[in-house]
C-alpha positions in Angstrom: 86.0 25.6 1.7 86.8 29.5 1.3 90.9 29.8 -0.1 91.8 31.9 2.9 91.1 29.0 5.4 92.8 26.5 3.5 95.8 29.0 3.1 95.3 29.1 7.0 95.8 25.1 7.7 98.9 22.9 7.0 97.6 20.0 6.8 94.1 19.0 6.2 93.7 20.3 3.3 96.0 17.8 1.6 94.0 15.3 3.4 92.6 13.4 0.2 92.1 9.5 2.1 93.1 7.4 4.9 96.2 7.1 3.3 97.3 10.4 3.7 97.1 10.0 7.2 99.1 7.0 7.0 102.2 8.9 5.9 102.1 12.0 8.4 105.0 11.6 11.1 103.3 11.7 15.0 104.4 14.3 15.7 102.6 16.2 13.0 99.1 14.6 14.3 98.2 16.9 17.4 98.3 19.9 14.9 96.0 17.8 12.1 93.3 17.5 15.2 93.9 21.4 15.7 93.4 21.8 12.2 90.0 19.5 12.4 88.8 21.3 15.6 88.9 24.7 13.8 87.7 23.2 10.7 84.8 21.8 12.9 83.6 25.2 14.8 83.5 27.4 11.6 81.8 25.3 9.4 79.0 24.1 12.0 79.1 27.8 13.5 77.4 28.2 9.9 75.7 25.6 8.8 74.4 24.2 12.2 75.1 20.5 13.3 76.5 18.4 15.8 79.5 19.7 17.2 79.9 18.8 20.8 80.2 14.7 20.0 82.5 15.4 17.0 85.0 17.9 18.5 85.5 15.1 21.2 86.1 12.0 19.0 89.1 14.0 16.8 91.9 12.1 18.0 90.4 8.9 17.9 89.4 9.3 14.5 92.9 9.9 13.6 94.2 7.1 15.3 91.6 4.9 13.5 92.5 5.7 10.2 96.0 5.5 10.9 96.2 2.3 12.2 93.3 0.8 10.0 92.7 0.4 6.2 89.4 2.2 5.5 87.2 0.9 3.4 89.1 -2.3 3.6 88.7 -2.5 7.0 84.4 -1.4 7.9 84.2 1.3 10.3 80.5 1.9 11.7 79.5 4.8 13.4 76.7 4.3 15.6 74.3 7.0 15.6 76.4 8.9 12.8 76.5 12.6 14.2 80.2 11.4 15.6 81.5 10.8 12.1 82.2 14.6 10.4 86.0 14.0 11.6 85.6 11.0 9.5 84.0 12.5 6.2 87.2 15.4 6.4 89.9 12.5 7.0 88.2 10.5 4.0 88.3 12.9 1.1 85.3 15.8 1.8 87.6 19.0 3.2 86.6 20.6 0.3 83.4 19.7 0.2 82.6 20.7 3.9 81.4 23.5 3.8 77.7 22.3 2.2 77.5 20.2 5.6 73.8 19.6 5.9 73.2 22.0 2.7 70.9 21.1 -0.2 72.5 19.0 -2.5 75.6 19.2 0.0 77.4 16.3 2.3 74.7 14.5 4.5 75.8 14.9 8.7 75.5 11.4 8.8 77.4 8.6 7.2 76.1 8.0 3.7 77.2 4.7 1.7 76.1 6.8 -1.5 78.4 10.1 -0.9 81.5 7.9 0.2 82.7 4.3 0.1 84.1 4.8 3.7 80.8 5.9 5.1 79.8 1.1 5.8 76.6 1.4 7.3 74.0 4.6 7.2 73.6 5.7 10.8 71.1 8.3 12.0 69.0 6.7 15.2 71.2 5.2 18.0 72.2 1.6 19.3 72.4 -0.4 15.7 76.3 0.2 15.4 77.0 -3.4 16.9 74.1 -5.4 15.0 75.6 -4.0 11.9 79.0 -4.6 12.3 78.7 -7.9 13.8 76.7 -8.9 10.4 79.6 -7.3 8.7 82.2 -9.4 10.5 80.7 -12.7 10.5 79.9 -12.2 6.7 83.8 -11.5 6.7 84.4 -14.5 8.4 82.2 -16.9 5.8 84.1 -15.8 3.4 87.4 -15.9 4.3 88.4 -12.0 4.6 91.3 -11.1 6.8 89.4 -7.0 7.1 88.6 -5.8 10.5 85.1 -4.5 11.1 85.3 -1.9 13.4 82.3 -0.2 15.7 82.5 3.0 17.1 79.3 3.7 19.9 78.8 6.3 22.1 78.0 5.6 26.0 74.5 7.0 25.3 74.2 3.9 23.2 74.1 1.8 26.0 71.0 2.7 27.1 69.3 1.0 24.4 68.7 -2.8 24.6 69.4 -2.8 20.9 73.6 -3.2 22.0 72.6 -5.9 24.5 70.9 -7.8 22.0 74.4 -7.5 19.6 76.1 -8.2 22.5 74.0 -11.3 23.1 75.3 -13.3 20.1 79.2 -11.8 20.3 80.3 -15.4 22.1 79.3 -17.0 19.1 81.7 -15.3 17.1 85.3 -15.6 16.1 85.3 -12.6 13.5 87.6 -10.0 13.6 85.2 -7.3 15.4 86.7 -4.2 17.6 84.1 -2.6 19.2 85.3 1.1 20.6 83.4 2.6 23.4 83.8 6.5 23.2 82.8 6.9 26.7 82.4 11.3 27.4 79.9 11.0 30.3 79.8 7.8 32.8 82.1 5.5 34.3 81.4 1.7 33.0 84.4 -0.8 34.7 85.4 0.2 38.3 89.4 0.3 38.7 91.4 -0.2 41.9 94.5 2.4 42.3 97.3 3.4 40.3 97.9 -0.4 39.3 94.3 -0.8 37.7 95.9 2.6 35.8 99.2 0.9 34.8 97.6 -2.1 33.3 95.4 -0.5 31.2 98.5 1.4 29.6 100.3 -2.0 29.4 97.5 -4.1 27.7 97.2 -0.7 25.1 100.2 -2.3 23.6 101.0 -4.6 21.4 103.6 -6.4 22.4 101.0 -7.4 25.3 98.7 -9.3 23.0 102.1 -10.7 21.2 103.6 -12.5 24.3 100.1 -13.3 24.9 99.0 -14.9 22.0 103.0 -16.6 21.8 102.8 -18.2 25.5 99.2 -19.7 24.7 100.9 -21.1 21.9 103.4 -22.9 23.7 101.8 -23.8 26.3 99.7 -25.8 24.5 102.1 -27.7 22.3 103.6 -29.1 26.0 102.6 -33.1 25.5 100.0 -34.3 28.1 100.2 -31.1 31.0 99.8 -28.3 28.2 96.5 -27.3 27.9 95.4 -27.9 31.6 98.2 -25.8 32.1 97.3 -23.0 30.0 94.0 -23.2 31.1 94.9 -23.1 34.7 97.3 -20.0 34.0 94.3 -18.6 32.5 92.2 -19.1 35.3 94.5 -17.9 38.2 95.4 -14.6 35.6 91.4 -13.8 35.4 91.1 -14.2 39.7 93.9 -11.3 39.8 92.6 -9.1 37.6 89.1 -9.5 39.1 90.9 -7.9 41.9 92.3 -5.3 40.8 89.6 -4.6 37.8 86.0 -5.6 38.5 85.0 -8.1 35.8 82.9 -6.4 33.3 80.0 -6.9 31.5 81.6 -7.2 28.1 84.0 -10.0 28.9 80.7 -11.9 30.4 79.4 -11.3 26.6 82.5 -12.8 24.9 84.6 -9.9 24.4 88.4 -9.1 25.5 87.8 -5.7 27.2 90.8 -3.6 27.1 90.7 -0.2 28.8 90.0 2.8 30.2 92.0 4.6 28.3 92.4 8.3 27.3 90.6 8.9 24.4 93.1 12.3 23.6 96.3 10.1 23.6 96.8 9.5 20.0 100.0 7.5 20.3 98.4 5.6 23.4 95.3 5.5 21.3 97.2 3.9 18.0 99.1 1.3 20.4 95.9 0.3 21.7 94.6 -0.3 18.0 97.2 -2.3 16.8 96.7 -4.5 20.0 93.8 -5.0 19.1 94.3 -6.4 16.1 96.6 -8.8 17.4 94.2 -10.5 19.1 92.2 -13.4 17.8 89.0 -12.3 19.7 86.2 -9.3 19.4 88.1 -6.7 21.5 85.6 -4.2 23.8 88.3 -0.9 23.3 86.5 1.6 26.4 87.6 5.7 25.9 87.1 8.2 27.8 86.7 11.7 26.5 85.6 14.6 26.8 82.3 15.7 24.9 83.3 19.2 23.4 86.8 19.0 23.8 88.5 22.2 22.8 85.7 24.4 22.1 85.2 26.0 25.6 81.5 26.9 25.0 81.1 22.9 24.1 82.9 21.6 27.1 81.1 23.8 29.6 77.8 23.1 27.7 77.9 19.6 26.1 74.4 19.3 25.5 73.4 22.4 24.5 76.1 21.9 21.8 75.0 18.4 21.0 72.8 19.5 18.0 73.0 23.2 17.4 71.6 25.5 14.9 74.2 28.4 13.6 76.3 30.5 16.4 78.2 33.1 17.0 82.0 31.9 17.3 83.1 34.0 20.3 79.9 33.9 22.2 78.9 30.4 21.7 75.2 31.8 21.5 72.7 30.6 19.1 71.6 33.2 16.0 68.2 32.7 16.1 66.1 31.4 18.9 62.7 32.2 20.5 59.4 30.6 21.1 58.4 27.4 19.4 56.5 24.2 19.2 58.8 22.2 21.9 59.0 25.0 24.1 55.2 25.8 24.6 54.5 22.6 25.0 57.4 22.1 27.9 55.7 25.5 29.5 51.9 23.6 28.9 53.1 20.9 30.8 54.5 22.4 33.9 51.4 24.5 34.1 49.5 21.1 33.7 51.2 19.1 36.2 51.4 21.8 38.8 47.5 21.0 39.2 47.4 17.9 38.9 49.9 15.4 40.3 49.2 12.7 38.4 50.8 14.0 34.8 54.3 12.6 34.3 56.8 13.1 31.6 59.1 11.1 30.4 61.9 11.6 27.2 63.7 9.3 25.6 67.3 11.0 26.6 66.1 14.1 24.6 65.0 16.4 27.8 66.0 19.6 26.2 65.1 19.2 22.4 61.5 18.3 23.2 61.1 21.3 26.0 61.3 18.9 29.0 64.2 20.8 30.9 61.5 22.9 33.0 59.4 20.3 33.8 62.5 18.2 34.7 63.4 21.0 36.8 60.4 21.4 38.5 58.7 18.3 39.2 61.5 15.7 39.1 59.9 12.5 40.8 57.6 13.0 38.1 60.1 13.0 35.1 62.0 10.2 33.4 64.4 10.1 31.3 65.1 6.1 30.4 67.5 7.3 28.0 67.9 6.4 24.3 65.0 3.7 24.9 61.6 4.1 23.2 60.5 1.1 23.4 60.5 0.3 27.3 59.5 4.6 27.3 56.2 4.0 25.3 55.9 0.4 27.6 57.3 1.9 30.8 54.4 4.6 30.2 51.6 2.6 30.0 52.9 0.9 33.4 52.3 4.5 34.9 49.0 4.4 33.2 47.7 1.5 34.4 48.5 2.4 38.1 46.4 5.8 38.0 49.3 8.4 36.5 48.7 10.6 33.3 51.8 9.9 31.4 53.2 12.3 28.4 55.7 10.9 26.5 57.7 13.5 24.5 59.8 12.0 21.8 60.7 12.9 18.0 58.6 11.7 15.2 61.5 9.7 13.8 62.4 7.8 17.3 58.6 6.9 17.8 58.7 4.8 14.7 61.3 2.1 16.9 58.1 1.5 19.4 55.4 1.0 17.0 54.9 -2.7 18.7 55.0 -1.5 22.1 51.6 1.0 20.9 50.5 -1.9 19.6 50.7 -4.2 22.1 50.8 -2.7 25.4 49.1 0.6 24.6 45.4 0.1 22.8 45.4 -3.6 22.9 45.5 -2.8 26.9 43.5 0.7 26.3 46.1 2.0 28.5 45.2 5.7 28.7 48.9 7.5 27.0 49.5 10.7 25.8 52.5 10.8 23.0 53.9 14.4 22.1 55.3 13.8 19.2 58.1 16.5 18.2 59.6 17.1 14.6 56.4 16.2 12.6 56.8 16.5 8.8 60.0 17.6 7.5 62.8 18.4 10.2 65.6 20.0 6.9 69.1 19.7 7.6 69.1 16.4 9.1 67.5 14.4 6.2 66.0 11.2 5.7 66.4 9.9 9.0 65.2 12.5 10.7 62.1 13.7 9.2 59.0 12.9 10.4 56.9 11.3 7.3 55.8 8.2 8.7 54.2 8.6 12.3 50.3 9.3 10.5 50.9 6.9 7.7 51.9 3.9 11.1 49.7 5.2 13.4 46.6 5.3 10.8 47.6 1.2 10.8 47.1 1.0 14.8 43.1 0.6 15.8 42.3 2.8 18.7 44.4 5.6 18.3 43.3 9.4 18.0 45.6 12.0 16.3 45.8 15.5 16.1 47.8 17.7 14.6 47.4 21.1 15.3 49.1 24.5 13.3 49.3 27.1 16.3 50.2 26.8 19.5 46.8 27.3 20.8 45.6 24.5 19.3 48.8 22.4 20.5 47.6 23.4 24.1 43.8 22.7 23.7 45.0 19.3 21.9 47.1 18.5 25.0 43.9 19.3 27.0 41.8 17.2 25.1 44.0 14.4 25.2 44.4 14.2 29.3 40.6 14.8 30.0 38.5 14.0 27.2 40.3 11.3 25.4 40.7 7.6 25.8 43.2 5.5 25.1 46.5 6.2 23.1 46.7 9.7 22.4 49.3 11.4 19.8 49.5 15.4 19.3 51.8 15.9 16.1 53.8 19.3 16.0 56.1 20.5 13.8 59.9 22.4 14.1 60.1 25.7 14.7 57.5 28.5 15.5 53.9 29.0 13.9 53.2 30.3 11.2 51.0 33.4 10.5 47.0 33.0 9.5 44.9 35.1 8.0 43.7 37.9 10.5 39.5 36.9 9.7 40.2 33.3 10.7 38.7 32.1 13.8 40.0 28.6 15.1 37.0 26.6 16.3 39.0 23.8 18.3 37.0 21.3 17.2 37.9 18.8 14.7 38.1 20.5 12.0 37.6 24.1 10.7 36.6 25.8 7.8 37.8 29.0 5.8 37.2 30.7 2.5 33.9 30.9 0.3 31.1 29.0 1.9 29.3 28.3 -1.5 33.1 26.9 -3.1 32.8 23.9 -5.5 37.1 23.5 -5.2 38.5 22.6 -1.7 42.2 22.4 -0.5 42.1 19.9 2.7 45.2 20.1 4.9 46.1 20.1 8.6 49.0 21.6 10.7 51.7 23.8 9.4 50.2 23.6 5.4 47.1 25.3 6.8 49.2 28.8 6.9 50.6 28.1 3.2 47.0 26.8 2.3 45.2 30.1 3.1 47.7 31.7 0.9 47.1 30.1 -1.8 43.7 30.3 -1.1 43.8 34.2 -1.5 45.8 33.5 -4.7 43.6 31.6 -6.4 40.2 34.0 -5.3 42.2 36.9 -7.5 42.4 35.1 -10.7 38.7 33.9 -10.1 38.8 30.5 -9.0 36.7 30.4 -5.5 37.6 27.7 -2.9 37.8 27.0 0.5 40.4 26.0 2.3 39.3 22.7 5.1 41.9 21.8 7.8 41.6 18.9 9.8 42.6 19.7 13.5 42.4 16.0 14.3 43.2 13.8 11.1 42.3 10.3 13.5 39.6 9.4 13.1 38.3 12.1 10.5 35.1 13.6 11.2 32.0 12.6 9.8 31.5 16.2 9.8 34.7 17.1 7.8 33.3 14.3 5.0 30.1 16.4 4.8 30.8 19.4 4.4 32.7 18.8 0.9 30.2 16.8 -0.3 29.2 19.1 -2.4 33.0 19.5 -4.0 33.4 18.9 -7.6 37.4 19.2 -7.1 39.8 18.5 -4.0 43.0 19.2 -3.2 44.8 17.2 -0.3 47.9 18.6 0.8 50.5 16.2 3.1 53.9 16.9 4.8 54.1 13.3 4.9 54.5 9.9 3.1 51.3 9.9 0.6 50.5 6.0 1.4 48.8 5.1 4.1 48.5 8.8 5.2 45.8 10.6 6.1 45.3 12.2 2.7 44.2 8.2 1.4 42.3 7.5 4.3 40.3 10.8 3.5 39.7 9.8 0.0 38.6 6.3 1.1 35.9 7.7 3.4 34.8 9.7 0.6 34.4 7.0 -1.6 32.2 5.1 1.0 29.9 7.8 1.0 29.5 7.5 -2.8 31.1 10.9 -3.9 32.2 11.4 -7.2 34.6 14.5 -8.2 38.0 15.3 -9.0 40.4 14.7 -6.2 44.5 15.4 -6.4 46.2 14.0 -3.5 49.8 16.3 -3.0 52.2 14.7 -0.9 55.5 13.1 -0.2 55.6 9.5 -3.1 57.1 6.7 -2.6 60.4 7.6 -1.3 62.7 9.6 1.2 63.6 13.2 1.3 67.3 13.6 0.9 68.6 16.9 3.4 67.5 20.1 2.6 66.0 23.5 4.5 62.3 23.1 5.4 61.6 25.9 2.6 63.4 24.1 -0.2 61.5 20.6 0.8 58.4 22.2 1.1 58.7 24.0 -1.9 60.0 20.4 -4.0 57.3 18.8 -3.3 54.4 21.4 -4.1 53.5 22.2 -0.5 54.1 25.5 0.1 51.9 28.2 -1.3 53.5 28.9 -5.0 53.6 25.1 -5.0 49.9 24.6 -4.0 48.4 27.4 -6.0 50.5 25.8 -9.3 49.1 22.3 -8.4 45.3 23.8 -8.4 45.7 25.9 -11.1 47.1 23.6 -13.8 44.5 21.0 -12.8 41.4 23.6 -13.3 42.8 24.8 -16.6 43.2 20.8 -17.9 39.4 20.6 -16.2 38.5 23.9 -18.2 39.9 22.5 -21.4 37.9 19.1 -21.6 34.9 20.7 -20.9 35.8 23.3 -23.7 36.1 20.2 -26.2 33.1 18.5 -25.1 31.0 21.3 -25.5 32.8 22.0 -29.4 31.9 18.0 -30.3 28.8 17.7 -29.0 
């Protein structure tokens, strides 16, 4: 952080841990959430991020740590891209600026960059499993610690929380879930009463004379607990007419709430209530998504996730045309003739390029929300009544329906059509994000065809293919951002593979999508210092080609290139193929080993892991010269 913005703040820059927090008076609080809001807007006007969600859970944030005892007490964020108000309140002010920067702070909660981050979140819906594990482990072993969840309402439209929720009865741990709630109404309330309840059960003394009478009453010889009970019983009836009863008190939970999410002294009274009771609590916010940025509030989602912008205007520094949005403008032009394509998103309509489509066919568009498991089911339902379903959705969310491919899409040869968004490394947002493992999974799965195209004429004649010519489960991989340039004498064949350089090489790079562009590069590279090859790109990388096997046949070296996980990828698969066809040369497989990718610009990742041009022309070269060499001594010995 620069010296003239910490100059510029009184507070959170002595922010070191929680327990700095702890000793600011009240009325110093509302300025610390100025501080963090401004703190918030510069550094993600620069680095890019999630703003929106995180300028709208500052106070609560505050009021957590100053009524909790992180990392004593476990705080999970579900999701994660809520928790940058946590990382500055927990000892990373100075360290904020490398938000999402190589070798800088993750924007998600990391166990390895801070003891406070509990639980790694980066997908959405897991908050409750994990913190419900956390408490009943507590519980076992006799730890007084409070395990605290905080979920978005998004959330909620995953099953994942309903299944949490499902085994919350059984439990007697001290769990608080929090509900930060910026979008829908959950509980129905009656009037100004409904309003004045909710304040009073925010406090503690509520849950004291609560938790006292139950006590007495139950000590009364004979007509005690009947008694209790009974008070109990006629208490719930009144409430149920003034609240309606809600879904989380049918799932074990004392729900407590609506309250205002803002109110940091209403929002710290309702904490420490909480922890009076003996019971999980359900604590249900309301917020608003954005709050004090007005670019944010007027524009929530477009703030959500945001690469850099300008401060004043709110706009985006770099935009244009890219993989999501031609494929959005593909499919409009698609379904407007014919009436059977559909779309549906998992509650990602804008990043995957959906919002036209929405917008102009909406009885053909669903959104089922943060869901892809009942998307990739609900799908095939469509399917099997006559519909052309496309299902757009992130490489990294697909992996959660892997079964539902399985078993409701090719073991039912259900006829799908998956556009799958953020193939191969996405940058910024890390190891949870990136798209590695969709070929390496969907290789595993019998019946599926993928392609992977590098321009955005092939991502429209791949779409094509997969509506009309295609059985089955279909996926078309694409990457971030916008296409890269080819060489000006290359001719795309759209078939299912292509071919480009010398047609009489002995050395052949193999690749598909985006590497094809740093391929040909290195390609030219290696032509100047004398070593001819060609460069083959496979267009649809499942199943490979007969074709492509045969025309490298003749190869003494190949070099497979891979913006993904190297096992189980297509890179293996190619080289097993080979093998069955009894060929015998060199053959370097480049790709991503056994491991994740930590957070980093596309460049830097492609350039770690020898897939971009410098890096491919380096791998080719050193292995010639070592090839060079042993001839050389075999030739001296002989």
């Amino acid at each position: 952080m620069d010296e003239s913005k910490s100059e510029a703040l009184n507070y959170l820059p002595n922010i070191h841990c929680p327990a700095d927090v702890k000793q600011l008076p009240q009325e110093a609080l509302p300025e610390l959430a100025k501080e963090i809001r401004q703190t918030l807007i510069d550094t993600v006007s620069k680095t890019g991020g999630h703003l929106a969600s995180n300028l709208g859970v500052v106070e609560l944030t505050i009021a957590l740590h100053k009524t909790f005892n992180s990392p004593y007490d476990k705080i999970v964020w579900d999701v994660g891209h809520q928790a940058y108000v946590h990382k500055l309140l927990t000892g990373r002010y100075h360290e904020f600026s490398t938000l999402r920067t190589e070798n800088g702070i993750s924007g998600f909660p990391r166990p390895c960059e801070s003891e406070h981050d509990v639980f790694a979140g980066g997908h959405s819906s897991t908050a409750l499993s994990a913190a419900l594990g956390i408490a009943q482990a507590n519980q076992i072993k006799g730890n007084k610690n409070y395990t605290i969840a905080v979920i978005g309402d998004g959330a909620f439209t995953g099953g994942m929380v309903y299944e949490a929720m499902n085994n919350v009865a059984n439990s007697s741990s001290r769990l608080i879930v929090i509900l930060n709630n910026n979008e829908m109404s959950i509980s129905r309330n009656v009037g100004k009463l409904a309003e004045y309840l909710a304040v009073i059960k925010s406090r503690p003394q509520y849950f004291r004379l609560k938790a006292t009478t139950d006590k007495v009453l139950k000590k009364i010889p004979i007509i005690g607990r009947p008694l209790a009970s009974r008070i109990v019983r006629i208490k719930t009836f009144f409430k149920n007419q003034i609240y309606s009863s809600t879904i989380f008190e049918h799932f074990g939970f004392r729900y407590m709430g609506p309250i205002d999410g803002h109110n940091i002294p209403v929002l710290c009274d309702a904490l420490q209530s909480a922890k009076e009771s003996n019971y999980p609590i359900f604590l249900h916010l309301r917020t608003i998504k954005g709050k004090g940025y007005e670019h944010a509030e007027k524009d929530p989602c477009g703030f959500h996730g945001i690469s850099r912008f300008d401060i004043n205007s709110g706009e985006p520094i770099t935009s244009g045309p890219n993989f999501s949005k031609e494929f959005g403008d593909y499919l409009v032009e698609a379904a407007a003739k014919d009436r059977r394509i559909c779309a549906i998103t998992a509650a990602m309509t804008s990043g995957t390029g959906l919002s036209a489509f929405a917008e102009h066919f909406p009885e053909r568009f669903f959104d089922v929300g943060i869901a892809e498991q009942h998307a990739v089911t609900f799908s095939c339902g469509l399917a099997k009544a006559g519909m052309l379903p496309v299902f757009a959705v992130y490489s990294a969310f697909l992996q959660r329906a892997y079964d539902q491919i399985v078993h409701d899409g090719t073991l039912q040869e259900q006829k799908i059509i998956l556009a799958v968004d953020r193939a191969g490394f996405v940058g910024d947002d890390g190891e949870m994000h990136h798209g590695l493992l969709d070929v390496p999974f969907l290789n595993t799965i019998p019946g599926v065809t993928v392609y992977s195209p590098s321009t955005y004429a092939e991502m429209r004649n791949a779409f094509y293919k997969s509506l009309y010519h295609q059985k089955g489960v279909v996926a078309v991989r694409y990457y971030r951002g916008k296409e890269l340039p080819l060489p000006g004498d290359f001719s795309p064949s759209f078939r299912a593979f292509d071919l480009y350089g010398s047609e009489d090489a002995h050395v052949f790079l193999v690749t598909y999508g985006r590497l094809f562009s740093y391929a040909c590069e290195a390609q030219k590279r290696l032509a100047e210092e004398g070593i001819s090859c060609a460069v083959l790109k496979l267009n649809r990388i499942k199943p490979i080609s007969q074709k492509a096997i045969d025309a490298v046949q003749t190869a003494e070296q190949i070099f497979f290139f891979e913006e993904g996980e190297q096992l189980g990828g297509a890179g293996e698969h190619f080289l097993s193929l080979l093998n069955s066809h009894g060929w015998q040369g060199g053959y370097t497989l480049t790709a991503v080993p056994d491991s994740y990718a930590a957070h980093a610009s596309v460049e830097r990742l492609l350039e770690r892991f020898s897939l971009d041009a410098e890096g491919m022309h380096r791998v080719v070269r050193e292995k010639m010269q070592i090839k060079q060499k042993k001839t050389f001594k075999g030739i001296l010995y002989d």
